[in-house]
N, CA, C and O atoms as a Tripos MOL2 file, in Angstrom:
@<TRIPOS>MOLECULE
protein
  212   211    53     0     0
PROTEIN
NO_CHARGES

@<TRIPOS>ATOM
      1 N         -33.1500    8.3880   29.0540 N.3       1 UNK1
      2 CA        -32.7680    8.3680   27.6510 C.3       1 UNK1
      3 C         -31.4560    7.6270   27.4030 C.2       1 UNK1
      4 O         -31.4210    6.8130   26.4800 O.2       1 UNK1
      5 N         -30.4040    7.8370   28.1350 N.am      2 UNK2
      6 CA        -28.9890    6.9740   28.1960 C.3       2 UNK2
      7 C         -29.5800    5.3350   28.1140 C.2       2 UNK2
      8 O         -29.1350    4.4850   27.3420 O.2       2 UNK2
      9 N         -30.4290    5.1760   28.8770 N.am      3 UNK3
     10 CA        -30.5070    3.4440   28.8290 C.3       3 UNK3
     11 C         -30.9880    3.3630   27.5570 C.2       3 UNK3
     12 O         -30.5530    2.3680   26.9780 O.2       3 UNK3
     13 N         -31.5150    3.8470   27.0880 N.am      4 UNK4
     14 CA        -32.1380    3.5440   25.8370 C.3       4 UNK4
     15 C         -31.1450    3.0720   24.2580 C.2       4 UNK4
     16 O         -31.0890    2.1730   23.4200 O.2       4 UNK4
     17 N         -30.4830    4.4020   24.6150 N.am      5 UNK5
     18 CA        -29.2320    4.5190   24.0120 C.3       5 UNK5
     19 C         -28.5210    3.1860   23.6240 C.2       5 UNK5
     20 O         -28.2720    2.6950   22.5220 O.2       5 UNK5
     21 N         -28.2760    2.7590   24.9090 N.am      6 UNK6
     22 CA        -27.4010    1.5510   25.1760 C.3       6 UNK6
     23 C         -27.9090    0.4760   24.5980 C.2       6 UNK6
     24 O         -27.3280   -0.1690   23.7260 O.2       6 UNK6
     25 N         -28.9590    0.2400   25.0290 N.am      7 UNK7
     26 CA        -29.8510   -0.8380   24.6720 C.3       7 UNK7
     27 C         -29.9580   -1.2390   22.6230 C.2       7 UNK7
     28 O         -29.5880   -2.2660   22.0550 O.2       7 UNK7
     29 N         -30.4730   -0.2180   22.1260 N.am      8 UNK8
     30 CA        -30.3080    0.0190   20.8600 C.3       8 UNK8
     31 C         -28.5550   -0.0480   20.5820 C.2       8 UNK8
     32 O         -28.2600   -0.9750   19.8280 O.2       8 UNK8
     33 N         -27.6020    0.6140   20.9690 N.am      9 UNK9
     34 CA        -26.5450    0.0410   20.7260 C.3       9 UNK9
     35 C         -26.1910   -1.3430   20.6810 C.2       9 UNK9
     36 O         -25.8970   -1.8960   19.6220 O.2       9 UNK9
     37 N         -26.2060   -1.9880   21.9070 N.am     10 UNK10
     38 CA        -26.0980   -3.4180   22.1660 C.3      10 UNK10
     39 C         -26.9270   -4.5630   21.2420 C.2      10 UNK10
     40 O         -26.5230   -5.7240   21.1820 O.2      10 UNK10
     41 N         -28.2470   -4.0580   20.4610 N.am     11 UNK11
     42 CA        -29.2110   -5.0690   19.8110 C.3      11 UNK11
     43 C         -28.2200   -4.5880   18.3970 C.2      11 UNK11
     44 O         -27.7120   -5.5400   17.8050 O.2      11 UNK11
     45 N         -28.0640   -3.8530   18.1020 N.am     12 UNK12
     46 CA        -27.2480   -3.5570   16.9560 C.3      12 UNK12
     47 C         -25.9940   -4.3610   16.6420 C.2      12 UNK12
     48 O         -25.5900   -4.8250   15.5760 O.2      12 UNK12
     49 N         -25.4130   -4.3970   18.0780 N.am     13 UNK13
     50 CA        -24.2170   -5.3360   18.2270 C.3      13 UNK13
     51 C         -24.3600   -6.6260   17.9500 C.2      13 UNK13
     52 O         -23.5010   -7.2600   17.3370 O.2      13 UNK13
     53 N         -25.7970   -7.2850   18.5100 N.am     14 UNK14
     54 CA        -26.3810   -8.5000   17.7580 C.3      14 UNK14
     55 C         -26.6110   -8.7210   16.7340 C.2      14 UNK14
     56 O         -26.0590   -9.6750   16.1850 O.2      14 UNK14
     57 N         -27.5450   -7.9040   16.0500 N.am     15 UNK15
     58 CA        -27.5530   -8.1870   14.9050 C.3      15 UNK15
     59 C         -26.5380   -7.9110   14.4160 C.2      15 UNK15
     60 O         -26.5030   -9.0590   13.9720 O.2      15 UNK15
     61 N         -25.3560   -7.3500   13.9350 N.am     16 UNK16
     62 CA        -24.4540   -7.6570   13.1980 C.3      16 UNK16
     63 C         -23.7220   -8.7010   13.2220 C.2      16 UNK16
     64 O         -23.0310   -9.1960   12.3310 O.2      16 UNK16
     65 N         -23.9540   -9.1160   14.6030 N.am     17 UNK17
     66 CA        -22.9110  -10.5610   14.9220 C.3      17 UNK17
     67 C         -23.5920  -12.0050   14.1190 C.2      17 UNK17
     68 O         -23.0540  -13.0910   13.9000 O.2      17 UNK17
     69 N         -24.8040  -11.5810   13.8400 N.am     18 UNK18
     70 CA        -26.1120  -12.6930   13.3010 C.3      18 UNK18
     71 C         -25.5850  -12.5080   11.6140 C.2      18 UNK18
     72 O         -25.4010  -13.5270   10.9490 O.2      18 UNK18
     73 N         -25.4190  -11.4620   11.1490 N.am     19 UNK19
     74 CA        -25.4630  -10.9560    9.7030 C.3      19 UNK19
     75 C         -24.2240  -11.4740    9.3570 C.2      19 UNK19
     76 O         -24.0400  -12.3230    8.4850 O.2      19 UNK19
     77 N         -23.2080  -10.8520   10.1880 N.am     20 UNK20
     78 CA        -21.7290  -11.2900    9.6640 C.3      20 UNK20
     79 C         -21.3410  -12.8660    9.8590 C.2      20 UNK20
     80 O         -20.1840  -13.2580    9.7140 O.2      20 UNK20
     81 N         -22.4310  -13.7340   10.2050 N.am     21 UNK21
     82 CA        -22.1270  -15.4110   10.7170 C.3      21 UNK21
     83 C         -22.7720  -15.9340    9.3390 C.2      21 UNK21
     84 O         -22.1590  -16.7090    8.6040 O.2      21 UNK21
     85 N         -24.5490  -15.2600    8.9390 N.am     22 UNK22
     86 CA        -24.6500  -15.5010    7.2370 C.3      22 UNK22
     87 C         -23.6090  -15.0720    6.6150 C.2      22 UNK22
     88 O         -23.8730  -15.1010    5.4130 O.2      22 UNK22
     89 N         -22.3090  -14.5960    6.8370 N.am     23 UNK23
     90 CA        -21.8230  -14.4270    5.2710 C.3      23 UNK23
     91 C         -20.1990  -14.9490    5.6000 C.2      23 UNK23
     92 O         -19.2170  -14.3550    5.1550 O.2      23 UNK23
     93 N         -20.1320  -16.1210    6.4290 N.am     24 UNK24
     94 CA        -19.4630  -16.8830    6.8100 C.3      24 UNK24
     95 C         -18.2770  -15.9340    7.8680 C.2      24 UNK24
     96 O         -17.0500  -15.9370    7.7620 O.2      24 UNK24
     97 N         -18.7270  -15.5290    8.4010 N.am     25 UNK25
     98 CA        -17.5290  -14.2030    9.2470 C.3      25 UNK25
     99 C         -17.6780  -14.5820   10.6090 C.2      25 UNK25
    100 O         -18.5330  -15.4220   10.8930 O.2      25 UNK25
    101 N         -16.8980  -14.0330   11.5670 N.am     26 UNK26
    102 CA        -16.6620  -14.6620   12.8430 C.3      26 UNK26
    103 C         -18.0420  -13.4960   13.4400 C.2      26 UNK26
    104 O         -18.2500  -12.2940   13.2750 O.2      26 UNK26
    105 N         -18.4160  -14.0710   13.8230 N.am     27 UNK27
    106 CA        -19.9470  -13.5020   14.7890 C.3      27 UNK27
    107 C         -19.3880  -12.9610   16.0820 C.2      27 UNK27
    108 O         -20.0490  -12.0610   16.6000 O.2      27 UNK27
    109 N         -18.1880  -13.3850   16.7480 N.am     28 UNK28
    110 CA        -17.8770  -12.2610   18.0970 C.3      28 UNK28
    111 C         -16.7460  -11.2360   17.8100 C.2      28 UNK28
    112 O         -16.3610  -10.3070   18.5200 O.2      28 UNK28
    113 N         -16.3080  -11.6430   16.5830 N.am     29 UNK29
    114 CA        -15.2190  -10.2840   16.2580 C.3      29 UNK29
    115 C         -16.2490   -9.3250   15.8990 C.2      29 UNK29
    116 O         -16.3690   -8.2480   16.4830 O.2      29 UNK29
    117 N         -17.1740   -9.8000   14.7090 N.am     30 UNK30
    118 CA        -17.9160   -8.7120   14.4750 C.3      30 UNK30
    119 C         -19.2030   -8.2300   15.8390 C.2      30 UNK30
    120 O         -20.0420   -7.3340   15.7560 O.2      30 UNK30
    121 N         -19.0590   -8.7860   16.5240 N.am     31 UNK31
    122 CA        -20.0660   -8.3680   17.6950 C.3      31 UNK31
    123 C         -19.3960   -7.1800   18.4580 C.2      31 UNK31
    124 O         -19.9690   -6.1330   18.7610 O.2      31 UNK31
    125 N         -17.7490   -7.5850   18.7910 N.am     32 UNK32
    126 CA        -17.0740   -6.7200   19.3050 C.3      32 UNK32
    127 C         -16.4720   -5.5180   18.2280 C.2      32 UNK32
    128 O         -15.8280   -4.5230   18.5630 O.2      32 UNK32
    129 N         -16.6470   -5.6870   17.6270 N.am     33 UNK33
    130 CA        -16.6440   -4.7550   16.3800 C.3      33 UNK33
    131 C         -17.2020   -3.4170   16.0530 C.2      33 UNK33
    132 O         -16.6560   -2.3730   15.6970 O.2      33 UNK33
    133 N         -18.7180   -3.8100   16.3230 N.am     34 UNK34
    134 CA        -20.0410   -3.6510   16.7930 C.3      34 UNK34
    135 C         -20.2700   -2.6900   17.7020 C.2      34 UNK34
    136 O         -21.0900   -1.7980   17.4830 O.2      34 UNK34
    137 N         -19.5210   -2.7730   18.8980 N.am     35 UNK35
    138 CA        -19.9140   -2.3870   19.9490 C.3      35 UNK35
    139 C         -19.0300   -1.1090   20.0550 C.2      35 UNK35
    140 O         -19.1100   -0.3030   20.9810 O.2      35 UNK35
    141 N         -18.0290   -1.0050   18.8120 N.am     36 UNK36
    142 CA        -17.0470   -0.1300   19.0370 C.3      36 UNK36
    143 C         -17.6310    1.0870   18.0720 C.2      36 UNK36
    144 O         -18.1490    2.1310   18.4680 O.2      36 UNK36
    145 N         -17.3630    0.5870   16.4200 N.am     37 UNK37
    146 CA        -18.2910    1.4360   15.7280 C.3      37 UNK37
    147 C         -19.6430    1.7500   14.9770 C.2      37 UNK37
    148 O         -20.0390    2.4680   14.0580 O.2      37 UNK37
    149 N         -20.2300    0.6390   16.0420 N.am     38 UNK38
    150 CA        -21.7860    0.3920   15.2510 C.3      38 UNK38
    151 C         -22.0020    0.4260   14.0470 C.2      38 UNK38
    152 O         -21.4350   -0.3630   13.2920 O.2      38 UNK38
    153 N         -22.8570    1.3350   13.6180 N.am     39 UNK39
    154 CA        -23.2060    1.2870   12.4000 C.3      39 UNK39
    155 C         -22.4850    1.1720   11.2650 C.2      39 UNK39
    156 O         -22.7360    0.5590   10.2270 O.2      39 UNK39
    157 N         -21.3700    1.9710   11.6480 N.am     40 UNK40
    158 CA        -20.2640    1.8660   10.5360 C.3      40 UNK40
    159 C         -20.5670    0.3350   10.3470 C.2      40 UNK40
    160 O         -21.3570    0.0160    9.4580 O.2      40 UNK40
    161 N         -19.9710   -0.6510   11.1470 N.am     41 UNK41
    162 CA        -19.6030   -2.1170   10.9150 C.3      41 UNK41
    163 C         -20.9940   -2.6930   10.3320 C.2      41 UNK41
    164 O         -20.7900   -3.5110    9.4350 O.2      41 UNK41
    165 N         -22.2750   -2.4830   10.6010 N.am     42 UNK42
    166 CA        -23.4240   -2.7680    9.8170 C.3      42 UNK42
    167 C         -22.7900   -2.5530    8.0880 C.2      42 UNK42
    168 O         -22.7610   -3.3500    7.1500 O.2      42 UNK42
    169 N         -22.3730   -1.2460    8.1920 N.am     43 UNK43
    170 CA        -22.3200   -0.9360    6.3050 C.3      43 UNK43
    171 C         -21.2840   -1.6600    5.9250 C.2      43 UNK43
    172 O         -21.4620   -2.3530    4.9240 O.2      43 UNK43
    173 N         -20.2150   -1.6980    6.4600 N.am     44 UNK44
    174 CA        -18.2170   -2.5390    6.1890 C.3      44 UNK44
    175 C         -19.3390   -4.7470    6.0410 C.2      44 UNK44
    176 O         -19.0410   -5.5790    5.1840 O.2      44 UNK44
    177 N         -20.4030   -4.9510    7.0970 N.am     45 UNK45
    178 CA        -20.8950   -6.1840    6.4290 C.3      45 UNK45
    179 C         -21.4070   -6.1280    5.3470 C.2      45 UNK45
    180 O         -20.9710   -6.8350    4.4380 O.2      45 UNK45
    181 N         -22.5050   -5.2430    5.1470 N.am     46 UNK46
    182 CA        -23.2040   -5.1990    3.9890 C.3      46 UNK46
    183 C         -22.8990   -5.0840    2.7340 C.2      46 UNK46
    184 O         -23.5320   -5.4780    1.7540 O.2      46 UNK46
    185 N         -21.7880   -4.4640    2.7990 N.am     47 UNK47
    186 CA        -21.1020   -3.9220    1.2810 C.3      47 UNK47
    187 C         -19.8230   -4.9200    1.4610 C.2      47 UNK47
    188 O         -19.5340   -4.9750    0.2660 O.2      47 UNK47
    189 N         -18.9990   -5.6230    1.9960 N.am     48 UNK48
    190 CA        -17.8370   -6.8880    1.5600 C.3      48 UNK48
    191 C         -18.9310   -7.7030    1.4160 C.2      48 UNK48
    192 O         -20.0110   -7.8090    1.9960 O.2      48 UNK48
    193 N         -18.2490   -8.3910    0.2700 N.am     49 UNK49
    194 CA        -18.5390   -9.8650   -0.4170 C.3      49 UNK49
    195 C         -18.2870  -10.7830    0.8530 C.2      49 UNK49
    196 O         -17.7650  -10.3430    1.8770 O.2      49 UNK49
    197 N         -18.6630  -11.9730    0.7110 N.am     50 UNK50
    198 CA        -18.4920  -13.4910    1.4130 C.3      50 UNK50
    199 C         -17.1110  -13.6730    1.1810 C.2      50 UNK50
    200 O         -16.5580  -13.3380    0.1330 O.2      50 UNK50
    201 N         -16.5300  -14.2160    2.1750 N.am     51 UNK51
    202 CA        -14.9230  -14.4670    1.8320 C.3      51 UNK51
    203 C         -15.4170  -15.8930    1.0910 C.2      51 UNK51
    204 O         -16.5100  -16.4590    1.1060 O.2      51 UNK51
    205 N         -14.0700  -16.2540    0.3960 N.am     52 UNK52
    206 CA        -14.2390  -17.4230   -0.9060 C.3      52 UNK52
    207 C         -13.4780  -18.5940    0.1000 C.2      52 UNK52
    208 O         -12.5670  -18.4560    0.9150 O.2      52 UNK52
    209 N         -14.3690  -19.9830   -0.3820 N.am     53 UNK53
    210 CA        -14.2180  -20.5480    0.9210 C.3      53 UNK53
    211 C         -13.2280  -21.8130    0.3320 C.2      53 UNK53
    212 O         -12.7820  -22.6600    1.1070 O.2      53 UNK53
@<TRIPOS>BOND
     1     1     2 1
     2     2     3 1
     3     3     4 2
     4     3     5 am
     5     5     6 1
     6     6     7 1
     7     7     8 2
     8     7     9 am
     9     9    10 1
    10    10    11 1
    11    11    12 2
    12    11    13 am
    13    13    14 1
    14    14    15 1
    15    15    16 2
    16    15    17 am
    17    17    18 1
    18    18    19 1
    19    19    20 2
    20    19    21 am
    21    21    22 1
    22    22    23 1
    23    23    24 2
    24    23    25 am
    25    25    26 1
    26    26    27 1
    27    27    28 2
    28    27    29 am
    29    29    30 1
    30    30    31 1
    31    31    32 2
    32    31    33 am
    33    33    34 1
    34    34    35 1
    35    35    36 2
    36    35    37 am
    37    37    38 1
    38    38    39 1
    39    39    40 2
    40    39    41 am
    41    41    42 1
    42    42    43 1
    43    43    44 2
    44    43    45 am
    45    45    46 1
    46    46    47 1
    47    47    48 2
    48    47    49 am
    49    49    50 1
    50    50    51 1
    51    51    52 2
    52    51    53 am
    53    53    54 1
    54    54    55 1
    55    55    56 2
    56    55    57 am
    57    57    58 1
    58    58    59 1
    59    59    60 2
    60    59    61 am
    61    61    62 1
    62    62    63 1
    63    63    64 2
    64    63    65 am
    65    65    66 1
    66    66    67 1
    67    67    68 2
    68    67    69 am
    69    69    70 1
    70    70    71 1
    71    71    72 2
    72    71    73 am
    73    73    74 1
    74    74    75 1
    75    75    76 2
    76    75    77 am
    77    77    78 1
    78    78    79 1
    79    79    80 2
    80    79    81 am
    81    81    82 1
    82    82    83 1
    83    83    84 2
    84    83    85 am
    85    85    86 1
    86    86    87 1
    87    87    88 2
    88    87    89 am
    89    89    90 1
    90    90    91 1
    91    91    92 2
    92    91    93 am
    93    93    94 1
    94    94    95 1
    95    95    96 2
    96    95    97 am
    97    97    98 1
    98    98    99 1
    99    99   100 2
   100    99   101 am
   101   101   102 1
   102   102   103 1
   103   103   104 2
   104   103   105 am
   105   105   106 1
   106   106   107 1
   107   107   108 2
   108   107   109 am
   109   109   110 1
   110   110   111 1
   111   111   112 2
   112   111   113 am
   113   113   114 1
   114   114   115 1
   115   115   116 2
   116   115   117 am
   117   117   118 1
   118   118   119 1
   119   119   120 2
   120   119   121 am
   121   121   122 1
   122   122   123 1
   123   123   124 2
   124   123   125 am
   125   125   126 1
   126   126   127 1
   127   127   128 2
   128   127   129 am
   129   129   130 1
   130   130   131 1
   131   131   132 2
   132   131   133 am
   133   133   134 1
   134   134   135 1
   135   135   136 2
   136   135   137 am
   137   137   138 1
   138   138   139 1
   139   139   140 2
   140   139   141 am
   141   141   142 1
   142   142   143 1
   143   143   144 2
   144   143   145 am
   145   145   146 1
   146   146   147 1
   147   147   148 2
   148   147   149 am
   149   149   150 1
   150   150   151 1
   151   151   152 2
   152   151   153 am
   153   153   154 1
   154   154   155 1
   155   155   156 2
   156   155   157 am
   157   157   158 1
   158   158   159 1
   159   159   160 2
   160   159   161 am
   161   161   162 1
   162   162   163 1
   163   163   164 2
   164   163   165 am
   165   165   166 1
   166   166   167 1
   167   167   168 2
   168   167   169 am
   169   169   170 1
   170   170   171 1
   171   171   172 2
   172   171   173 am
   173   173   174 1
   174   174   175 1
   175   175   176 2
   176   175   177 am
   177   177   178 1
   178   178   179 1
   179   179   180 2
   180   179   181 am
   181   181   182 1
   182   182   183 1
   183   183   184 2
   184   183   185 am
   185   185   186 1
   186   186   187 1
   187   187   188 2
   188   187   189 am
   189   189   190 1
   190   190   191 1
   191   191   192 2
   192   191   193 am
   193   193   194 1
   194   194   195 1
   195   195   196 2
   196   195   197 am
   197   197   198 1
   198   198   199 1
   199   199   200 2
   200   199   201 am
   201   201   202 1
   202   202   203 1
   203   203   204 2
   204   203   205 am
   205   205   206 1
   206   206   207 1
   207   207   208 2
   208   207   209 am
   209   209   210 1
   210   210   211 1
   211   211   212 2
@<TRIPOS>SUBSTRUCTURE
     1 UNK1         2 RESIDUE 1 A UNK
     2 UNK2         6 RESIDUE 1 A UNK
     3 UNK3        10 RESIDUE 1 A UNK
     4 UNK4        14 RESIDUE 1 A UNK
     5 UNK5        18 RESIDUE 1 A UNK
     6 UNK6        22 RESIDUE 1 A UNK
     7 UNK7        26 RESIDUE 1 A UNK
     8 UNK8        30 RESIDUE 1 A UNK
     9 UNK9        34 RESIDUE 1 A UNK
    10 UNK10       38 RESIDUE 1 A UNK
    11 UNK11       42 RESIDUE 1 A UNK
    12 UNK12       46 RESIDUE 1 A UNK
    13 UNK13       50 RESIDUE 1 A UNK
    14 UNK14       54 RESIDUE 1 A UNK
    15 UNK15       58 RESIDUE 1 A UNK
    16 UNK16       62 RESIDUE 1 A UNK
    17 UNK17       66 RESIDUE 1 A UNK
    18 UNK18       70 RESIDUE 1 A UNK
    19 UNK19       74 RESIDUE 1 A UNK
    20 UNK20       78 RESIDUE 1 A UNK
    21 UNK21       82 RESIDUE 1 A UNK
    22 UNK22       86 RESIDUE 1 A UNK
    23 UNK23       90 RESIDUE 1 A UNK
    24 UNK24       94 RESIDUE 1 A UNK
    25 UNK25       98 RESIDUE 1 A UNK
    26 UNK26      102 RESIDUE 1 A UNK
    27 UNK27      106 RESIDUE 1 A UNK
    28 UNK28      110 RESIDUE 1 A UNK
    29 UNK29      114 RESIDUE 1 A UNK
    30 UNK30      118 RESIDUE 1 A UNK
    31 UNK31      122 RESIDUE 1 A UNK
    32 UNK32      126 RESIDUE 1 A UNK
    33 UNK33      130 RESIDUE 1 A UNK
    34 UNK34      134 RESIDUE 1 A UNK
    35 UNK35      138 RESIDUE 1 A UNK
    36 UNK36      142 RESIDUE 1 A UNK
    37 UNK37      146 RESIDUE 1 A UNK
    38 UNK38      150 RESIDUE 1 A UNK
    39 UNK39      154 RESIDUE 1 A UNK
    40 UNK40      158 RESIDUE 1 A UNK
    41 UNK41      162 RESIDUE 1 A UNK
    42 UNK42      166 RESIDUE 1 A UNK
    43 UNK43      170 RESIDUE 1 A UNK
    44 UNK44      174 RESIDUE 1 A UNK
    45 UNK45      178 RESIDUE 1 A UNK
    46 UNK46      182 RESIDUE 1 A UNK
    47 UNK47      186 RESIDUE 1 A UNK
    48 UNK48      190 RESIDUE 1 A UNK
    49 UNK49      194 RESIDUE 1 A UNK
    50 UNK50      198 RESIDUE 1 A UNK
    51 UNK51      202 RESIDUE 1 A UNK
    52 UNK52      206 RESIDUE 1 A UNK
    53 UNK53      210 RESIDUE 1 A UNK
């Protein structure tokens, strides 16, 4: 069950790093980001605006 865990953690870590690169954001801050408070950092992308470019 632990590997599993991980695994789903880590794809999570991807995709946010994919999500936060659409909305012009650094893709390995938010990867490492990611890996610290998961989901939280899914919702902190979803809900900030695009920085103004």
């Amino acid at each position: 069950m632990p590997e599993d865990y991980y695994i789903g953690w880590g794809t999570l870590a991807l995709i946010n790093a994919g999500l936060a690169q659409t909305k012009n954001r650094s893709g390995i801050n938010w990867f490492a980001l990611s890996l610290l408070i998961g989901p939280i950092a899914t919702l902190l992308i979803v809900v900030w605006d695009k920085p103004e470019s």
